[in-house]
N, C-alpha and C positions, 0 to 999 in steps of 0.2 A: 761821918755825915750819913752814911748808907742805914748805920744803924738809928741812929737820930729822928730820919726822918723817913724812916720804913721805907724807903724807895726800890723799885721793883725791879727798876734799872735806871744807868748812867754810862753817859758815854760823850768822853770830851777829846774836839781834836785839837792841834797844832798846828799851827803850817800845813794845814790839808790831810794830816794825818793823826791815826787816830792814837790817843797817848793815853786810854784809859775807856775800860770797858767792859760793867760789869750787869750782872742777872740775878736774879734773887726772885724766891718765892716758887722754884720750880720755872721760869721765863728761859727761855734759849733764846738763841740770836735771829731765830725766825719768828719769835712769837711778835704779832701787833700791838702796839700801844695806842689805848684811847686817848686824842689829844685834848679834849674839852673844847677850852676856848683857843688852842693852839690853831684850831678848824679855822677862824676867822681867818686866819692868817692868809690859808691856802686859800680861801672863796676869794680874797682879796687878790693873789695871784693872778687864778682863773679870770677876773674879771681884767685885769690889766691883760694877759692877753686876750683875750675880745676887743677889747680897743685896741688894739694894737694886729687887730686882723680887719677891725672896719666891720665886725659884726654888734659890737655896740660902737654907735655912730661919735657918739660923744659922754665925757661925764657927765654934762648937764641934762642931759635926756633924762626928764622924768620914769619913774618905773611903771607908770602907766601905759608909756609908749611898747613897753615889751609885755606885761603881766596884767592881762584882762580881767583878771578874776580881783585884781584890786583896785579896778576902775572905779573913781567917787569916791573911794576914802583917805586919808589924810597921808597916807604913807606912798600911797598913789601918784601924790604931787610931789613927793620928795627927789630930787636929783640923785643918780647913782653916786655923784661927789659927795654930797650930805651923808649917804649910805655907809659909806666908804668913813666919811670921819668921824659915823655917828653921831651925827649934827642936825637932826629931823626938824629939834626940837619938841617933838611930841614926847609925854610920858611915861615909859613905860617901865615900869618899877621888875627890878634885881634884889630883892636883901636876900632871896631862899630861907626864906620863912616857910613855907610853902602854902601861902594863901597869895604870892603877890603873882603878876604875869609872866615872868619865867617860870613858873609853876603853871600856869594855866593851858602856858604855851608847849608845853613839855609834856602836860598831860595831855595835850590835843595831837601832838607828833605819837605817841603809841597810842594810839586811837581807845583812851579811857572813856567807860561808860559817862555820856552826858556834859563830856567838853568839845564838845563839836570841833570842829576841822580845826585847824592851826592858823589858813586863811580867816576864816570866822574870826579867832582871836585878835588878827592882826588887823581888821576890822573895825573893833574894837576899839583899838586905842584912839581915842580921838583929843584927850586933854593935851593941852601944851607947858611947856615949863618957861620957853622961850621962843622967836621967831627963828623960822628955819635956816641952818647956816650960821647961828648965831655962836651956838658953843657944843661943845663935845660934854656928851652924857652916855657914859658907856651903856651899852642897850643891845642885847643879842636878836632882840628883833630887826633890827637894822642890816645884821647880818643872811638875819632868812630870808630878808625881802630881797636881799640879792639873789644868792641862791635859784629864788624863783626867778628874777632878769637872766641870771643864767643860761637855766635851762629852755626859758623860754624864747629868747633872745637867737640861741643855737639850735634847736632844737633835740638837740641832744643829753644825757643825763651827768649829770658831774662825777660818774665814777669814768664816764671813755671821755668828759674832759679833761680828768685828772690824768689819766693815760696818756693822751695824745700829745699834751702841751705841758707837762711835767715826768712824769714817772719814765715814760719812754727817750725822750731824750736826758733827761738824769742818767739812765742806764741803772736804775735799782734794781736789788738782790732779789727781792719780794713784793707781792701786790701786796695794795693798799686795798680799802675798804672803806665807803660813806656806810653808815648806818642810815637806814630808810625809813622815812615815817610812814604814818599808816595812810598816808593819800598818796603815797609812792615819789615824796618829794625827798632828795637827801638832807638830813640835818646839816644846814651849811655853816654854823654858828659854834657847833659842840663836838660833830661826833665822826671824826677820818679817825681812820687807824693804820698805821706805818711803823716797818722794825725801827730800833734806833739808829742803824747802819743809814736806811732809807730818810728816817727826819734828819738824820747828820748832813749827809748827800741836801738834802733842800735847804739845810742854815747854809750852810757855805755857799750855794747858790745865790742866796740873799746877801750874802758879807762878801759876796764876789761880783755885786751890781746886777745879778742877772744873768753872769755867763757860766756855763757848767764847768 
């Protein structure tokens, strides 16, 4: 499999323990793994606990009630629930082509000549596919708009939320790491990075309901 599928690492446990655990490419057991859309996963964490501290009030709280900067447009009215199931309804096109809006919005996160801010992007999206709540279309914008409820919800940035309310009580070997766009928002959809020791520690958190 390792050779198959060039993987750079793998690391499987058992009953909480780990039964296999490998590195490749020059990777040691501290180096970080970019997790892409594995990111979703964690913003989604962070945001359950927020609720679950009484700093976001509820899931139906529109994102406009936290994130100013996308007051009036379509993403604005969307519920952090919707957010959360990817359920906007609005359209905003994934093939990685790279003309479609995960290219645009990707190109606006490292701040490329002439694609204005990521907010702008998000903006942007105004068409619908369907009414909001209605159905689940995978959409990594749905993921940044949290991201922003976030931090802006807490006031604080998603690397000392990831600290405080995951990494720290996990008890991980290693820090982790948000990549940062160029408007100093973290990528909350694509880009944490954590050894495999540390992503192992967070599955079994999850396939343990929550408890460390």
């Amino acid at each position: 499999y390792l050779e198959r599928q060039r993987a750079t690492g793998l690391l499987v446990l058992q009953g909480g323990e780990i039964v296999a655990e490998h590195y490749r490419y020059g990777r040691k057991d501290d180096a970080q793994f970019l997790s892409f859309s594995m990111a979703k996963s964690v913003t989604a964490l962070l945001i359950g606990a927020a609720l679950e501290r009484g700093i976001i009030a509820s899931l139906d709280d529109p994102a406009e009630k936290y994130v100013n900067s996308l007051a009036g447009s379509p993403y604005s009215a969307t519920t952090v629930r919707q957010l959360l199931r990817m359920s906007s309804g609005l359209t905003f096109t994934e093939r990685y082509d790279g003309s479609d809006d995960i290219a645009r919005l990707s190109r606006a996160s490292v701040g490329a000549p002439g694609a204005g801010t990521p907010v702008e992007v998000l903006r942007s999206i105004t068409d619908r596919h369907s009414p909001a709540g209605q159905e689940f279309v995978y959409a990594s914008a749905e993921t940044d708009v949290l991201g922003r409820v976030l931090t802006a919800a807490t006031g604080k940035n998603m690397g000392e939320l990831t600290n405080d309310w995951l990494w720290q009580p996990l008890g991980t070997e290693h820090d982790a790491y948000w990549r940062i766009g160029a408007d100093g928002q973290e990528q909350a959809y694509s880009a944490f990075n954590a050894s495999l020791r540390d992503w192992a520690r967070l599955g079994l958190m999850v396939a343990n309901d929550g408890k460390v």
